[in-house]
PyMOL commands that place a pseudoatom at each C-alpha (Angstrom):
pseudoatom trace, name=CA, resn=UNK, resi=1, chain=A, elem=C, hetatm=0, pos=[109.292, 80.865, 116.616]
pseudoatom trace, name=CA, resn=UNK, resi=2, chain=A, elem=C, hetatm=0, pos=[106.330, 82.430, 118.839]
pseudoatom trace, name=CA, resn=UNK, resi=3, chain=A, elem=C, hetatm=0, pos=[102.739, 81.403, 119.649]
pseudoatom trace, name=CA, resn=UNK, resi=4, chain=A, elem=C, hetatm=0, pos=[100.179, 82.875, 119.742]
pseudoatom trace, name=CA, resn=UNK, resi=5, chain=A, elem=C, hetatm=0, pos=[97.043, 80.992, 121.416]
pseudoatom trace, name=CA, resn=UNK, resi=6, chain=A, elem=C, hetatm=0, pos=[93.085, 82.328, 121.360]
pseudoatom trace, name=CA, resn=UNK, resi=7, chain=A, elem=C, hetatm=0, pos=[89.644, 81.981, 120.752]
pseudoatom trace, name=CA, resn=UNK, resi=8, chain=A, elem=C, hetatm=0, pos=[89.024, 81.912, 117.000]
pseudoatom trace, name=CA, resn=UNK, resi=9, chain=A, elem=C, hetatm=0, pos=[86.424, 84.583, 116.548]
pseudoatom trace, name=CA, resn=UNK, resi=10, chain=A, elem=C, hetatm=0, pos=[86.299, 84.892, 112.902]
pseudoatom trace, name=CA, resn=UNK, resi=11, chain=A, elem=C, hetatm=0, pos=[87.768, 83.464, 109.545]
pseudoatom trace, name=CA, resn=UNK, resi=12, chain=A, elem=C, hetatm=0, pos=[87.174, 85.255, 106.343]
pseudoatom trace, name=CA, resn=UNK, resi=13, chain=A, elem=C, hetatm=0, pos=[88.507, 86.714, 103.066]
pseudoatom trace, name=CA, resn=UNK, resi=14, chain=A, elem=C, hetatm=0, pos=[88.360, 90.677, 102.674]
pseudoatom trace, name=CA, resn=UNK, resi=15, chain=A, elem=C, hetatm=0, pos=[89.375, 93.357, 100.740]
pseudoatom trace, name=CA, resn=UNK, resi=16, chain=A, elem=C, hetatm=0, pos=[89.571, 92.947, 96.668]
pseudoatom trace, name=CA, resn=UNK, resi=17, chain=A, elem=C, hetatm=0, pos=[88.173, 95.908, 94.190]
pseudoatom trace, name=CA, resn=UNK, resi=18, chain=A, elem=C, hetatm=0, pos=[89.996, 99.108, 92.704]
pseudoatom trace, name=CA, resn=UNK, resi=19, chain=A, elem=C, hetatm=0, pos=[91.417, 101.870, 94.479]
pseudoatom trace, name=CA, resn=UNK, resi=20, chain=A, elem=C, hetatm=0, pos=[89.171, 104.462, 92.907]
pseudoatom trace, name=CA, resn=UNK, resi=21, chain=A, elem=C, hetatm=0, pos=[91.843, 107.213, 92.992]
pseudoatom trace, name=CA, resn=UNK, resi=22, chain=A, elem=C, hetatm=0, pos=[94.725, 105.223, 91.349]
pseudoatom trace, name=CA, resn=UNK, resi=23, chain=A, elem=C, hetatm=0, pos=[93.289, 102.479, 89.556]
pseudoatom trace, name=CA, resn=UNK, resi=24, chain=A, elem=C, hetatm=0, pos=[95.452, 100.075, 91.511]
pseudoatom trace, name=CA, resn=UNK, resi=25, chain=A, elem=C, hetatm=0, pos=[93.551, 96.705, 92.040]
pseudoatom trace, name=CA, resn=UNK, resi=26, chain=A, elem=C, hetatm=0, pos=[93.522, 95.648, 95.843]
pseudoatom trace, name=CA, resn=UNK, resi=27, chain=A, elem=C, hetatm=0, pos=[93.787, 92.405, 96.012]
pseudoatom trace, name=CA, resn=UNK, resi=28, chain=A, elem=C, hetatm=0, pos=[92.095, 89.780, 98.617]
pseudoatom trace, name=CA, resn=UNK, resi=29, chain=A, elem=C, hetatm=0, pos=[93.386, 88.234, 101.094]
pseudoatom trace, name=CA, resn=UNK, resi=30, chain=A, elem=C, hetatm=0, pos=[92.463, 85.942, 104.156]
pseudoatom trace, name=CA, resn=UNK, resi=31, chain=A, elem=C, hetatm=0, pos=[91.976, 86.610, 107.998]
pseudoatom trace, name=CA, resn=UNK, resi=32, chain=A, elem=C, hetatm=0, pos=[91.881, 85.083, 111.072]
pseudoatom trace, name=CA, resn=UNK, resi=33, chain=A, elem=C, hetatm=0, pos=[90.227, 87.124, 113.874]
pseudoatom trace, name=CA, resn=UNK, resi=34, chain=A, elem=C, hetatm=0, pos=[92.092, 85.569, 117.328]
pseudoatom trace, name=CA, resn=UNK, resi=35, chain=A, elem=C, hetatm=0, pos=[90.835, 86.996, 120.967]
pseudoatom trace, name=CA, resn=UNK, resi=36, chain=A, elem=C, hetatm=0, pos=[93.539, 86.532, 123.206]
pseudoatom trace, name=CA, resn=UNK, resi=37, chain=A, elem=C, hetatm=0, pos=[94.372, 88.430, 127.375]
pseudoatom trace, name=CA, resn=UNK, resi=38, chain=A, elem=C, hetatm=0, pos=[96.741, 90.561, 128.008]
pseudoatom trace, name=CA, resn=UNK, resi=39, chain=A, elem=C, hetatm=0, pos=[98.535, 90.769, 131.153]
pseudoatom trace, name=CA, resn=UNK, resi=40, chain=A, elem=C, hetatm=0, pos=[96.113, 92.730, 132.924]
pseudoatom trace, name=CA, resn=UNK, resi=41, chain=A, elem=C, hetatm=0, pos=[92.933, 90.826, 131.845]
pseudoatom trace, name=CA, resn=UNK, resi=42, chain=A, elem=C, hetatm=0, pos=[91.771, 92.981, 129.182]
pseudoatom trace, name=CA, resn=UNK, resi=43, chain=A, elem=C, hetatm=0, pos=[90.676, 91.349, 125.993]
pseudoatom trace, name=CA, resn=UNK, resi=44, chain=A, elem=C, hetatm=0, pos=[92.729, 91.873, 122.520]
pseudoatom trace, name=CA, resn=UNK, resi=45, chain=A, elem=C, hetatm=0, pos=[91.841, 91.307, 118.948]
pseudoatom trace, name=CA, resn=UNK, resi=46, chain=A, elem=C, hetatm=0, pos=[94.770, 90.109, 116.541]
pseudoatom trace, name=CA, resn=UNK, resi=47, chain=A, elem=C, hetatm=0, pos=[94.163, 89.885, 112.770]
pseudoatom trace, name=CA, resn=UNK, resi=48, chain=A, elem=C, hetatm=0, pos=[96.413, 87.254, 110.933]
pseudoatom trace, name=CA, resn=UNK, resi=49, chain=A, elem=C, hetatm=0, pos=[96.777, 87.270, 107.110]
pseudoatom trace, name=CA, resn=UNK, resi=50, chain=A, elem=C, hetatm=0, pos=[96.842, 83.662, 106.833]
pseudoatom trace, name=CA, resn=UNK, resi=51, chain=A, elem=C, hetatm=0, pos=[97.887, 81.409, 103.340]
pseudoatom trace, name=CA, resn=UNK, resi=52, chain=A, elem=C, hetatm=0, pos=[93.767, 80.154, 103.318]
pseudoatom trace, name=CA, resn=UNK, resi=53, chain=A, elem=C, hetatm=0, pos=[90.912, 80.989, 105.837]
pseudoatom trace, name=CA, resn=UNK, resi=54, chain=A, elem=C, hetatm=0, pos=[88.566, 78.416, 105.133]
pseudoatom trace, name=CA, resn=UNK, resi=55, chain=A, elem=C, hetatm=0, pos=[90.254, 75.656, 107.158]
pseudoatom trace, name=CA, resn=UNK, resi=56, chain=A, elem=C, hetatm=0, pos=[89.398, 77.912, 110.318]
pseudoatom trace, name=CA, resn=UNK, resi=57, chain=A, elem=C, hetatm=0, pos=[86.117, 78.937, 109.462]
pseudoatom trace, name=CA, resn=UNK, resi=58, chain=A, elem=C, hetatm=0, pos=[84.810, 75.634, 111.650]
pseudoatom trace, name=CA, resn=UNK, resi=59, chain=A, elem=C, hetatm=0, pos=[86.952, 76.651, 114.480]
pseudoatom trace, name=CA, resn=UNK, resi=60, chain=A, elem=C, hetatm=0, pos=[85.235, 79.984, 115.156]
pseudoatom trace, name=CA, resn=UNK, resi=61, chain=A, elem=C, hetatm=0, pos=[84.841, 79.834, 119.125]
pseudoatom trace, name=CA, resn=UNK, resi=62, chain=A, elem=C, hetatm=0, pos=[87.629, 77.277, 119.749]
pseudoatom trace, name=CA, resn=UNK, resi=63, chain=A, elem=C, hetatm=0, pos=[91.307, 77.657, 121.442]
pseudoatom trace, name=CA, resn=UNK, resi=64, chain=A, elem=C, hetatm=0, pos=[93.422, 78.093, 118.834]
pseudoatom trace, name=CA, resn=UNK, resi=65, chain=A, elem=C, hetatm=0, pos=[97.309, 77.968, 118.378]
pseudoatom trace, name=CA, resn=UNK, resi=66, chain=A, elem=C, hetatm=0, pos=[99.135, 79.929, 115.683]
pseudoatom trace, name=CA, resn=UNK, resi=67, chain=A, elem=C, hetatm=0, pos=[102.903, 80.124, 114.765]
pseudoatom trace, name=CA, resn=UNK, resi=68, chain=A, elem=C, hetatm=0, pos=[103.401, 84.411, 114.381]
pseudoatom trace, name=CA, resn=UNK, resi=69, chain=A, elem=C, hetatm=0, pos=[106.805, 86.330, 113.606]
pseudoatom trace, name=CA, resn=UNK, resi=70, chain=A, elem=C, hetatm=0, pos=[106.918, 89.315, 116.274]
pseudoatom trace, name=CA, resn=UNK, resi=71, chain=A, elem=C, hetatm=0, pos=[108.834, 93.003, 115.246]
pseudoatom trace, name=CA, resn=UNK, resi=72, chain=A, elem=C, hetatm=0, pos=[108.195, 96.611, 117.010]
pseudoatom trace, name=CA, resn=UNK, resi=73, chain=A, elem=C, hetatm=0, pos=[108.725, 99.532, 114.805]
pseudoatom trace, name=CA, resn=UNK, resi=74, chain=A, elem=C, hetatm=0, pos=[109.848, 102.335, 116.937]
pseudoatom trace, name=CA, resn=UNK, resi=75, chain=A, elem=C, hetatm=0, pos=[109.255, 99.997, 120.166]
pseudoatom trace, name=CA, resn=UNK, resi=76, chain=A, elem=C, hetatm=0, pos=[105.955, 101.132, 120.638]
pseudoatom trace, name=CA, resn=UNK, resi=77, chain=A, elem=C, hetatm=0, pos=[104.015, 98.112, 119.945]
pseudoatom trace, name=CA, resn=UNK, resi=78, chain=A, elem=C, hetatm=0, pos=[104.470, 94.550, 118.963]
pseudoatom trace, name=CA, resn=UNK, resi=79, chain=A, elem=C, hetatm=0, pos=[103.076, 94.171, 115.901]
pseudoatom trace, name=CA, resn=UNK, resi=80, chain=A, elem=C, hetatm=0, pos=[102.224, 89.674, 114.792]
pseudoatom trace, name=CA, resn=UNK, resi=81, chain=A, elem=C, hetatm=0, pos=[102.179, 88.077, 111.721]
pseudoatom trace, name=CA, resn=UNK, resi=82, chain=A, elem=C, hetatm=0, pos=[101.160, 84.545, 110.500]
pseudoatom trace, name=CA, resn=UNK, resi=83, chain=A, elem=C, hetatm=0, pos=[104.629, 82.539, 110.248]
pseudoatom trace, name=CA, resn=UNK, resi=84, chain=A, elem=C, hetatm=0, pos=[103.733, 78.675, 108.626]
pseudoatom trace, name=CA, resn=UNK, resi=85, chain=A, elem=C, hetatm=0, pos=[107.238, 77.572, 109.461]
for i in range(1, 85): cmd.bond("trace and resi %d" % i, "trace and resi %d" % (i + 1))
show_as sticks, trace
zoom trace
């Protein structure tokens, strides 16, 4: 299992509604906003779908660790998601 560690910047629950072309209800679902460096400095922003966001929503502006599942499609980029594990 990875890590990923950063500064919490924001904790919330978006999307939801209908897809106005096909009727198709979006459902929705929670976030974590996490800043983190990369290796030259420069700041990233990661967005985690997470289980429930309102246990973070305190944390916004603290050091944060999260357990994340790592894959590169086509080897371009790494792409993270939210592992509970």
């Amino acid at each position: 299992m990875l890590t990923l560690s950063g500064v919490v910047r924001a904790a919330m629950q978006i999307g939801g509604g209908v897809n106005k072309k096909t009727g198709e209800v979006i459902p929705t679902r929670s976030v974590v906003q996490v800043e983190t460096q990369d290796a030259r400095g420069l700041a990233q922003l990661h967005v985690l779908t997470v289980p429930d966001h309102s246990p973070y929503t305190g944390q916004i502006g603290e050091r944060m660790s999260f357990p994340v599942r790592a894959w590169a499609p086509g080897g371009v980029s790494v792409n993270l998601t939210y592992d509970p594990r």
